[in-house]
C-alpha positions as CSV (number, residue, x, y, z in Angstrom):
1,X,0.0,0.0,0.0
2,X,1.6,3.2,-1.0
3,X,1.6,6.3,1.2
4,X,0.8,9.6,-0.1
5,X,3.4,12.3,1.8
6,X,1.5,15.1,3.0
7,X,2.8,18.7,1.6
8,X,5.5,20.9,3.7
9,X,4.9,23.5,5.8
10,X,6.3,25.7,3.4
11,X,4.0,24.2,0.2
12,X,1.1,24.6,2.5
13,X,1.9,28.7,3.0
14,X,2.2,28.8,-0.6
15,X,-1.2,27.2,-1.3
16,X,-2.7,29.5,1.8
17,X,-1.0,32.3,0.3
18,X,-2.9,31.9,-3.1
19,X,-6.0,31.8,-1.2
20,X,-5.5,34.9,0.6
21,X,-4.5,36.8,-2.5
22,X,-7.8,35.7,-4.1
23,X,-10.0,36.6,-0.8
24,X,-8.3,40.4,-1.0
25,X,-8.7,41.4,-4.6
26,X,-12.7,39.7,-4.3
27,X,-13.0,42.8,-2.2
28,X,-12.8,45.5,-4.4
29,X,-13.6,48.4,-2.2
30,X,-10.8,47.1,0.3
31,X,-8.4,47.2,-3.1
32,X,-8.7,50.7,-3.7
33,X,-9.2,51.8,-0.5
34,X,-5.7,50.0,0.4
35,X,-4.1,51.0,-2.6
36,X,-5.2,54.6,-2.7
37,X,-5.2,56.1,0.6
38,X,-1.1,56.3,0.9
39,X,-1.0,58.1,-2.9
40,X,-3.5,60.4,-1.9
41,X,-1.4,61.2,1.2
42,X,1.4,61.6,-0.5
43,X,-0.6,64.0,-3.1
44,X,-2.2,66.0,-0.3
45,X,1.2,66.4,1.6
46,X,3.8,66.4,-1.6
47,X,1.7,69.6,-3.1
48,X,1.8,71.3,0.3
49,X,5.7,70.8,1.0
50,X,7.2,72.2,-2.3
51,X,9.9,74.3,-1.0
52,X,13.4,73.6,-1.5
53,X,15.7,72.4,1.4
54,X,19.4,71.7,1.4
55,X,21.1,68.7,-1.2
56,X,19.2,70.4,-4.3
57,X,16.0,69.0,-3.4
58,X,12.3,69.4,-2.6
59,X,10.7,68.8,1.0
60,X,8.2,67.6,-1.0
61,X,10.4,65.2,-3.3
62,X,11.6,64.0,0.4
63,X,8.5,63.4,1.2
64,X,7.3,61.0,-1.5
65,X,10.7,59.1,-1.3
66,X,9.6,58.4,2.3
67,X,6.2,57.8,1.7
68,X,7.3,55.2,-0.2
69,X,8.2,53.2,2.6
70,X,5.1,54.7,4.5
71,X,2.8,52.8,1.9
72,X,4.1,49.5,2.0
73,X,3.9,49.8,6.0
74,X,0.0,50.7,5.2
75,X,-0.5,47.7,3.2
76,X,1.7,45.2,5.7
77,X,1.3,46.2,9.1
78,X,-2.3,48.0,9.2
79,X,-4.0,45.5,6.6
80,X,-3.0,41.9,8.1
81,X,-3.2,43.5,11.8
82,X,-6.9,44.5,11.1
83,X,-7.7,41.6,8.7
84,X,-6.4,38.5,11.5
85,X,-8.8,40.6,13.8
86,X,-11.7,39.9,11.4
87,X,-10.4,37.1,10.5
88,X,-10.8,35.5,14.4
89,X,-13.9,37.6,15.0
90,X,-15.9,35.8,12.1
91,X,-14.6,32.4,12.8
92,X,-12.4,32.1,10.1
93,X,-9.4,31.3,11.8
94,X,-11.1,29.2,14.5
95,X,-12.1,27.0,11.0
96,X,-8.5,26.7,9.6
97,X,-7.6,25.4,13.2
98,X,-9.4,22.3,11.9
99,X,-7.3,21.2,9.5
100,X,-4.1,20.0,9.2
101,X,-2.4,23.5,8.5
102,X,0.4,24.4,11.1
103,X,0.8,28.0,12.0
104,X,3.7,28.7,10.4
105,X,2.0,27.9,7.3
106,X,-0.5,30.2,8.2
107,X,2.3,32.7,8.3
108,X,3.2,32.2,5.2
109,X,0.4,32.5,3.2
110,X,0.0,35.8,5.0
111,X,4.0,37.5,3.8
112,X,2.8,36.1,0.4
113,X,0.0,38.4,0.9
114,X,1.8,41.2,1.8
115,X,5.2,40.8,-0.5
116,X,2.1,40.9,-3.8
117,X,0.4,43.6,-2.2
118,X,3.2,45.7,-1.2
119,X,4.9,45.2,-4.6
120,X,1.8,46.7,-6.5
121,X,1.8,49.5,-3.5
122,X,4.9,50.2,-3.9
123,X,5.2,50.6,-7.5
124,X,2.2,53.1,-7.9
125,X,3.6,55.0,-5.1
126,X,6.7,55.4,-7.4
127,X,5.0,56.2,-10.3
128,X,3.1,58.8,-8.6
129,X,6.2,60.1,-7.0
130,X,8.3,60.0,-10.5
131,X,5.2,62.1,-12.1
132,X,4.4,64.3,-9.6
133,X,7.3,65.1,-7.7
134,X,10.9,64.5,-9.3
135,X,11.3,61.5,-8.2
136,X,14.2,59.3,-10.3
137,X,14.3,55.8,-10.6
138,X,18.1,54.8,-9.4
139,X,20.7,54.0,-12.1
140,X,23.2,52.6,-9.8
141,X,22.5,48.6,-9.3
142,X,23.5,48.7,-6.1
143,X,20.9,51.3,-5.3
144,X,18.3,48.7,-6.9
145,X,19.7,45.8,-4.5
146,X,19.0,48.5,-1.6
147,X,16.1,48.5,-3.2
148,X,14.9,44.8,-2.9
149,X,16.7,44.1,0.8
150,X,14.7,46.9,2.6
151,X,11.5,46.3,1.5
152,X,12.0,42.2,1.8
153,X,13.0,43.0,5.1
154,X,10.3,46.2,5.5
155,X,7.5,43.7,4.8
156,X,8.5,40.6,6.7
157,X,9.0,42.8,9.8
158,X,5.9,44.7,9.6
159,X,3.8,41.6,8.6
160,X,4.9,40.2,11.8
161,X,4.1,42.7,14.1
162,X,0.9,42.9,12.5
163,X,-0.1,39.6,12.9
164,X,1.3,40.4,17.0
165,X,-0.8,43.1,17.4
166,X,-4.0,42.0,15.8
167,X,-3.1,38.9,17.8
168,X,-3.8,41.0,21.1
169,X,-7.4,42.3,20.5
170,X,-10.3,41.2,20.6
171,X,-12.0,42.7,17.9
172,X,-12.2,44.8,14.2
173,X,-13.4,47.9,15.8
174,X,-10.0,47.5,18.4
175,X,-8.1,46.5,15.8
176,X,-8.9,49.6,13.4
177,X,-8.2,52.3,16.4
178,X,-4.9,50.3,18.1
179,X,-3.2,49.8,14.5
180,X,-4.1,53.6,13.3
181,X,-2.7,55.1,16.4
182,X,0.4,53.2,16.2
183,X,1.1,53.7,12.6
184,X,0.3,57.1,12.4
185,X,2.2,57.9,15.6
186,X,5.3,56.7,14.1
187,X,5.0,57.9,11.0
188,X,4.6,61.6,12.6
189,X,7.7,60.9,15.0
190,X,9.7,59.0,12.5
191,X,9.7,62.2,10.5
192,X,7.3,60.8,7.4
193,X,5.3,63.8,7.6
194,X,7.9,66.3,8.5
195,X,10.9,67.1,5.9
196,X,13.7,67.4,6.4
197,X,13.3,65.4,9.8
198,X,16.2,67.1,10.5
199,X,13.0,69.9,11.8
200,X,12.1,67.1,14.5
201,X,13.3,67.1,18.4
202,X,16.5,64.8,18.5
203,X,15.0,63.1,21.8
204,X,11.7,62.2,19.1
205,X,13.9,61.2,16.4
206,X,16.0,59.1,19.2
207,X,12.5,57.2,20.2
208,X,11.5,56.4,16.3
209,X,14.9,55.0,16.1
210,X,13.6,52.4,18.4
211,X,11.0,51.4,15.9
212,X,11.3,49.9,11.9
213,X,9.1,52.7,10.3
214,X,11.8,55.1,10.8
215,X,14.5,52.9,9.0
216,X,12.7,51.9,6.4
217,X,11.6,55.2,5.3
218,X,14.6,55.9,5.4
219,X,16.3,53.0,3.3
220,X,13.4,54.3,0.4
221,X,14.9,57.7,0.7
222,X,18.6,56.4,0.3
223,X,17.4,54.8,-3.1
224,X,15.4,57.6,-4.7
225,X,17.0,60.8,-3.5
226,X,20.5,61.8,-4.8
227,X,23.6,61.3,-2.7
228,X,23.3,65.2,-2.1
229,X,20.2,65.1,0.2
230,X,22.1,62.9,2.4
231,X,22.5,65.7,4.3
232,X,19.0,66.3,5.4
233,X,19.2,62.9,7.8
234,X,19.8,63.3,11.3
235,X,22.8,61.1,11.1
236,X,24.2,63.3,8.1
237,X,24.5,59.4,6.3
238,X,22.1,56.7,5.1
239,X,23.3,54.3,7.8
240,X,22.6,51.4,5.5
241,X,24.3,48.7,7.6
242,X,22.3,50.1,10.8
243,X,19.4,50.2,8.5
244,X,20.2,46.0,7.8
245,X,20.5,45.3,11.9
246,X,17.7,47.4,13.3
247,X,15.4,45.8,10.5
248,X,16.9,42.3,11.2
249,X,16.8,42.1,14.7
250,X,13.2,43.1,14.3
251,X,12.2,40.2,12.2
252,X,13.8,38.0,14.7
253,X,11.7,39.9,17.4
254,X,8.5,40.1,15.2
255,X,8.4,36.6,14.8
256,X,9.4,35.3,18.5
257,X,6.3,37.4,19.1
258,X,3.7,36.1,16.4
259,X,4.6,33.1,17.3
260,X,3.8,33.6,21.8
261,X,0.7,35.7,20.9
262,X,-0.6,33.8,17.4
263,X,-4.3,32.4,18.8
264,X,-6.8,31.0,16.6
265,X,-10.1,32.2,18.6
266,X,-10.6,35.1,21.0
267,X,-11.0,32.6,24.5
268,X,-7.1,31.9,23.9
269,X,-7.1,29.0,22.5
């Protein structure tokens, strides 16, 4: 009698991750609503910040290379943090503990999510940026490889403290207010919304330093911005390999805690 092997943990992700890609774009209102509100942003903010600061650029050119970042943080953190809520709160997830899948499959399927997601955020935020506010794609491959290892790293990280903190509450309606407070909190302090954030407190900037958003905003702005603006960071440098650590060390984190707070229904279990 021959024995059928069952499929990895990683093959099962895969298959989940198809699944959840399918479930979001069904939603269409969720689609644009996800894809547009960060371009709009940057719109609203880029057209009010149009003065020039020092490294012959724009605040507001600063501010869509940022936003960049800001976007892909939208569609990680905020979207999977609110969706697991719902996701619990329905009973979908109390279903899925049913069958066979292990969590870490369950993890998967959700970065496959995010990396498709992000991707398509990402690029219209950069077509948006290149139109509207002198943004230039990067020439320099190693600007391109920058590029690819912040926002592998961007996503993973904020994908996995989404799924912590949607982990924690109880409901959508919790979910929507804790994730929004936290997002936009450190996107005010990590100086998103102010350019040059050189215009921040030192002992604010020293707190977002703490936290991803600030470095991977920051990693966006190293790609699209010339050399020249360098001088507009706090640090007076790009602080790529710092950029690598604090990013790194949070994945590590992000998924020791997914992992201890991960729970298929809302009585813990």
């Amino acid at each position: 009698m021959t024995t059928l092997a069952l499929p990895g943990t990683l093959t099962v992700g895969l298959i989940r991750g198809g699944a959840e890609l399918k479930e979001f774009f069904r939603h269409k209102e969720q689609v644009v609503f996800t894809f547009a509100m960060p371009a709009f942003i940057m719109i609203l903010l880029g057209s009010m910040l149009g003065g020039d600061i020092p490294g012959g650029v724009t605040s507001g050119t600063v501010l869509a290379a940022g936003m960049i970042g800001s976007g892909i943080i939208s569609t990680s953190f905020n979207s999977i943090g609110i969706g697991l809520a719902g996701d619990r709160e329905d009973g979908t997830l109390k279903r899925l503990r049913g069958t066979p899948m292990p969590a870490a499959s369950f993890f998967i399927g959700k970065i496959v999510l995010v990396a498709v997601s992000s991707l398509a955020q990402a690029v219209l935020m950069i077509v948006v940026g290149t139109l509207l506010f002198d943004l230039t794609l990067p020439t320099d491959p190693a600007k391109w490889l920058t590029l690819v290892w912040v926002f592998l790293l961007g996503i993973t990280t904020c994908t996995l403290l989404g799924i912590t903190i949607g982990s924690l509450v109880k409901s959508v309606s919790g979910a929507v207010a804790v994730m929004n407070l936290v997002f936009i909190s450190l996107q005010f302090v990590s100086g998103v919304f102010v350019t040059p954030i050189t215009h921040l407190p030192k002992v604010m900037v020293d707190i977002a330093s703490f936290f991803p958003v600030k470095w991977i905003c920051q990693g966006f702005r190293s790609v699209f911005l010339p050399d020249s603006a360098v001088i507009n960071e706090m640090a007076g440098s790009w602080e790529l390999p710092r950029i690598a650590l604090v990013l790194g060390i949070w994945v590590v984190a992000g998924l020791l805690l997914a992992r201890l707070t991960f729970r298929w229904t809302n009585n813990g279990r």
